[in-house]
MDTraj code that builds the backbone (N, CA, C; nanometers):
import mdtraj as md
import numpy as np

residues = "UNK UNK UNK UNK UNK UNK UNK UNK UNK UNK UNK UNK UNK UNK UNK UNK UNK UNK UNK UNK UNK UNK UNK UNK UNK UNK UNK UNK UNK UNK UNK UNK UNK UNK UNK UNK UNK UNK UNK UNK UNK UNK UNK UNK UNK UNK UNK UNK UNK UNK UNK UNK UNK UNK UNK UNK UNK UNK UNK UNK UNK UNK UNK UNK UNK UNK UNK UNK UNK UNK UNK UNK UNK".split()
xyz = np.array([
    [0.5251, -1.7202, 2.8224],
    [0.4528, -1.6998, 2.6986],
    [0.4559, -1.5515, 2.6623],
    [0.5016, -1.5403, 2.5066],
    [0.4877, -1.3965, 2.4660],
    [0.3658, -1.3083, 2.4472],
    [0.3540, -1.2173, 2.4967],
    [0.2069, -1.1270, 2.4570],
    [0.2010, -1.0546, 2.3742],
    [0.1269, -1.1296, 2.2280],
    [0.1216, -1.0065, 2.1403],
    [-0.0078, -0.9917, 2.0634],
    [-0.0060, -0.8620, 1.9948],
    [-0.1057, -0.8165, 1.9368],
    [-0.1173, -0.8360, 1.7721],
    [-0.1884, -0.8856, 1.7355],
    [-0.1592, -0.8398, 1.5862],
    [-0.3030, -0.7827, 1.4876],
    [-0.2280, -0.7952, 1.3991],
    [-0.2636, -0.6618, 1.3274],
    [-0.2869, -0.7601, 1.1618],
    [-0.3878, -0.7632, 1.0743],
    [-0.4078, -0.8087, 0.9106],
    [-0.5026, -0.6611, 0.8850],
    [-0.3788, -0.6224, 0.8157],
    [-0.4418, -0.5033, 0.7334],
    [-0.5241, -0.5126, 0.5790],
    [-0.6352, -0.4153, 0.5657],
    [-0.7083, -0.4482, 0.4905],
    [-0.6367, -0.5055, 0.3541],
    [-0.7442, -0.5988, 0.2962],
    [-0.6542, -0.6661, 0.1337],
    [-0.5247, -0.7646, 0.1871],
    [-0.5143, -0.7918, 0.2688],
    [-0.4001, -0.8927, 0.3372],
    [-0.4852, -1.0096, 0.3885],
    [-0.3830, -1.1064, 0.3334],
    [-0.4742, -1.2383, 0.4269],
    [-0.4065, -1.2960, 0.5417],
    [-0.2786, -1.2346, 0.5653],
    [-0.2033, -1.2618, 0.7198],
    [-0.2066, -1.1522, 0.8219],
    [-0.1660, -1.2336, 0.9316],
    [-0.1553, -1.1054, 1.0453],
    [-0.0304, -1.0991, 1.0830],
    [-0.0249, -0.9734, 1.1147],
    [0.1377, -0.9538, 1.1571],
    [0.1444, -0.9247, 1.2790],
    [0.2621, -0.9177, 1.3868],
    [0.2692, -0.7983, 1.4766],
    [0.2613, -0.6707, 1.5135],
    [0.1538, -0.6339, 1.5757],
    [0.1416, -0.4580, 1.5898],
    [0.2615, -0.3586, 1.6264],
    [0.2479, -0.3204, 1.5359],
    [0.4266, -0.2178, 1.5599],
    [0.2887, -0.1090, 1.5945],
    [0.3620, -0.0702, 1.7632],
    [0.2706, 0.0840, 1.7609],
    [0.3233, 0.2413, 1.6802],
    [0.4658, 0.2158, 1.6183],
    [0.4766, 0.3345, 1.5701],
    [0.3944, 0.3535, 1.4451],
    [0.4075, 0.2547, 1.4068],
    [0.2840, 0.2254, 1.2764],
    [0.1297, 0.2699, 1.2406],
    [0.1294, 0.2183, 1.3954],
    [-0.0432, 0.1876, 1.3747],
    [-0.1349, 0.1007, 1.3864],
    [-0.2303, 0.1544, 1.3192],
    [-0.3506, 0.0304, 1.2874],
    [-0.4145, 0.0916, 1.1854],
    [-0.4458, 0.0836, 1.1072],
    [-0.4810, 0.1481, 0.9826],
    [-0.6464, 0.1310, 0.9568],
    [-0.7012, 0.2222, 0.9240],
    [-0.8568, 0.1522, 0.9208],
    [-0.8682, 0.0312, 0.7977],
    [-1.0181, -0.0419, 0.8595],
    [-0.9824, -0.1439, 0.7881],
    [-0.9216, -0.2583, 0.7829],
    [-0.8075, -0.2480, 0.8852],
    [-0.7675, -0.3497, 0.9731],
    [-0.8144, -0.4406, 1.0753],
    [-0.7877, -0.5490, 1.0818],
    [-0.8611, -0.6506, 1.1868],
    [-0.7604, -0.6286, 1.2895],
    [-0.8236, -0.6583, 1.4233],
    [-0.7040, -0.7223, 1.4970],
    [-0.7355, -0.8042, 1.5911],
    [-0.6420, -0.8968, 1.5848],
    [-0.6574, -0.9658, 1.6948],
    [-0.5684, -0.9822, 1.8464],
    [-0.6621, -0.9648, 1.9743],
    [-0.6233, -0.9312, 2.0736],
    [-0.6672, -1.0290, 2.1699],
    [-0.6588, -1.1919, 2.1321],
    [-0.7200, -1.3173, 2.1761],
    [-0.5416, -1.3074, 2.2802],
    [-0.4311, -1.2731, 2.2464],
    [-0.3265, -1.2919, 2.3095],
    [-0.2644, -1.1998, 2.3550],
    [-0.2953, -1.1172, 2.3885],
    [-0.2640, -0.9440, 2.4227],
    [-0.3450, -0.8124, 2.4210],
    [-0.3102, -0.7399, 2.4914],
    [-0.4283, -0.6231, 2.5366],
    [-0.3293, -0.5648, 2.4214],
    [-0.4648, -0.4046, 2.3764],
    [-0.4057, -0.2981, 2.2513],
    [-0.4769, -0.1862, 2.3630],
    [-0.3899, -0.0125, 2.3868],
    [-0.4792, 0.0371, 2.4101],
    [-0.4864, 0.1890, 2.2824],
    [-0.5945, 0.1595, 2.2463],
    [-0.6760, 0.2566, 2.1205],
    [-0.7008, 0.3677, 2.1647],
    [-0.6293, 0.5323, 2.0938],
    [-0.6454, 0.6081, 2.0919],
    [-0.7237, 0.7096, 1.9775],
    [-0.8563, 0.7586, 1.9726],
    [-0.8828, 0.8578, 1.8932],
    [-0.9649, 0.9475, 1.9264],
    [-0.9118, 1.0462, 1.8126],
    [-0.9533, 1.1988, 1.8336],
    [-1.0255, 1.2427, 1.6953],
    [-1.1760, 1.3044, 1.7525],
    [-1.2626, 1.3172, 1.6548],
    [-1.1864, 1.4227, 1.5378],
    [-1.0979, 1.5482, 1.5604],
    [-1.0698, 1.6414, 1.4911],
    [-0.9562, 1.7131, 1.5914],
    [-0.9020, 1.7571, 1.4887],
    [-0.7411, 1.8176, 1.5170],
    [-0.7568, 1.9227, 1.6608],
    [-0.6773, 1.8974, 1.7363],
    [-0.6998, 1.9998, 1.8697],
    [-0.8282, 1.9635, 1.9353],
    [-0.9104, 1.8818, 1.8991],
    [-1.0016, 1.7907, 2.0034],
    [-0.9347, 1.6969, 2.0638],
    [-1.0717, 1.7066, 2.1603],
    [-1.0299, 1.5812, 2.3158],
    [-1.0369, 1.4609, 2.2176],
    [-0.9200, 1.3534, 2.3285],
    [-0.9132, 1.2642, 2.2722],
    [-0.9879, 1.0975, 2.3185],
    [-1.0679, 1.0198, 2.2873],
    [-1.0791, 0.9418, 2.4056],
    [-0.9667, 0.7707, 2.3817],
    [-0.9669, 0.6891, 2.5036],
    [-0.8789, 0.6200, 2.4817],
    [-0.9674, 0.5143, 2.5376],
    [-0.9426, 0.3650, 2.4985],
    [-0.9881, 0.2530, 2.5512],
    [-0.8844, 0.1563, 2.5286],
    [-0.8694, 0.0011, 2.6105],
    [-0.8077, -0.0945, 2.6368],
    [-0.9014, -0.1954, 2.5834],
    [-0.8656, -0.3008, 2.4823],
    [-0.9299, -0.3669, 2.4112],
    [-0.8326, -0.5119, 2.4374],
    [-0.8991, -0.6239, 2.4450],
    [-0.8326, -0.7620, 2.4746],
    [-0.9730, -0.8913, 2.4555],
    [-0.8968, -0.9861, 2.4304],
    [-0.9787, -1.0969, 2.4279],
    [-1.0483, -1.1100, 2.3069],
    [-1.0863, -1.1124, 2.2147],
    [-1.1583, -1.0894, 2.0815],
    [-1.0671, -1.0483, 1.9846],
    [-1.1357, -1.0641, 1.8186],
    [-1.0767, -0.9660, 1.6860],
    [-1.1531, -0.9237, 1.6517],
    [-1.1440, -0.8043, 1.6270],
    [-1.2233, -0.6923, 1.5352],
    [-1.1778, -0.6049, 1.4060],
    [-1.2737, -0.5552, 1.3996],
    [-1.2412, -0.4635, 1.2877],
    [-1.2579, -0.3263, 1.3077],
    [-1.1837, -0.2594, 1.2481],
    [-1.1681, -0.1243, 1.2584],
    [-1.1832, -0.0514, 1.1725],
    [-1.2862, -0.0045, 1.1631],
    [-1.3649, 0.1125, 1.0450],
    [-1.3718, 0.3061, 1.1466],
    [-1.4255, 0.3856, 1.0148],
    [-1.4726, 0.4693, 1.0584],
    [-1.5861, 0.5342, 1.0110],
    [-1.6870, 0.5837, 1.0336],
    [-1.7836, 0.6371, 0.9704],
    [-1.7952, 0.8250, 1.0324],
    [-1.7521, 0.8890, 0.9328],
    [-1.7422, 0.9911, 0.9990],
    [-1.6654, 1.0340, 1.0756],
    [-1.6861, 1.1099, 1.1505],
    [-1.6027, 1.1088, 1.2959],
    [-1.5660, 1.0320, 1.4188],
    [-1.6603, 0.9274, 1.3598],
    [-1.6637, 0.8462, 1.4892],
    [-1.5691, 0.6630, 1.4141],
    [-1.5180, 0.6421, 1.5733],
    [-1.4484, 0.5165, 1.4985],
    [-1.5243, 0.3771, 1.5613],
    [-1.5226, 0.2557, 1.5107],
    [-1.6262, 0.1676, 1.4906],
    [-1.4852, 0.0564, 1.5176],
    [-1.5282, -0.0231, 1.6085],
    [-1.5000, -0.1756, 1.6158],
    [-1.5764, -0.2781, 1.6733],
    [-1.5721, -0.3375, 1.5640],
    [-1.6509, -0.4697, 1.5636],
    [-1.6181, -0.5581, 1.5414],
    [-1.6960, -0.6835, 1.6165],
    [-1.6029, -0.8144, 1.6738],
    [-1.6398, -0.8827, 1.5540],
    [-1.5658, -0.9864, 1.5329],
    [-1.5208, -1.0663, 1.4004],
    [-1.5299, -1.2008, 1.4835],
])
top = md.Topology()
chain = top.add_chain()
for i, resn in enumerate(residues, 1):
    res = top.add_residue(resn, chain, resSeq=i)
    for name in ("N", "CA", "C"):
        top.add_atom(name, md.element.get_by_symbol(name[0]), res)
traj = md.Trajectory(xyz[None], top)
């Protein structure tokens, strides 16, 4: 079985495959019910960055500020 991630970017009603050169765009859902994603961000340019491994669930991906927000769908 293939493992993948995908990705319905905002204003879209399908999901696609996560191309990591791409992205994830805020605003985007994803779903990771069939594959791990691991999420990188950095509050501001030449800041530390932090990273997490996300699987099992879809969420959404917002930001408020500096800080980035996912929440399960």
């Amino acid at each position: 079985m293939k493992v993948t991630v995908l990705v319905r970017p905002k204003g879209s009603t399908s999901f696609v495959p996560l191309d990591a050169d791409t992205g994830i765009p805020l605003g985007s859902t994803v779903d990771t019910t069939h594959g791990t994603v691991e999420l990188t961000s950095q509050q501001k340019s030449g800041g530390a960055s932090q990273t997490a491994k996300f699987f099992d669930g879809i969420f959404l991906v917002t930001q408020q500020g500096p800080v980035i927000n996912l929440k399960l769908t």
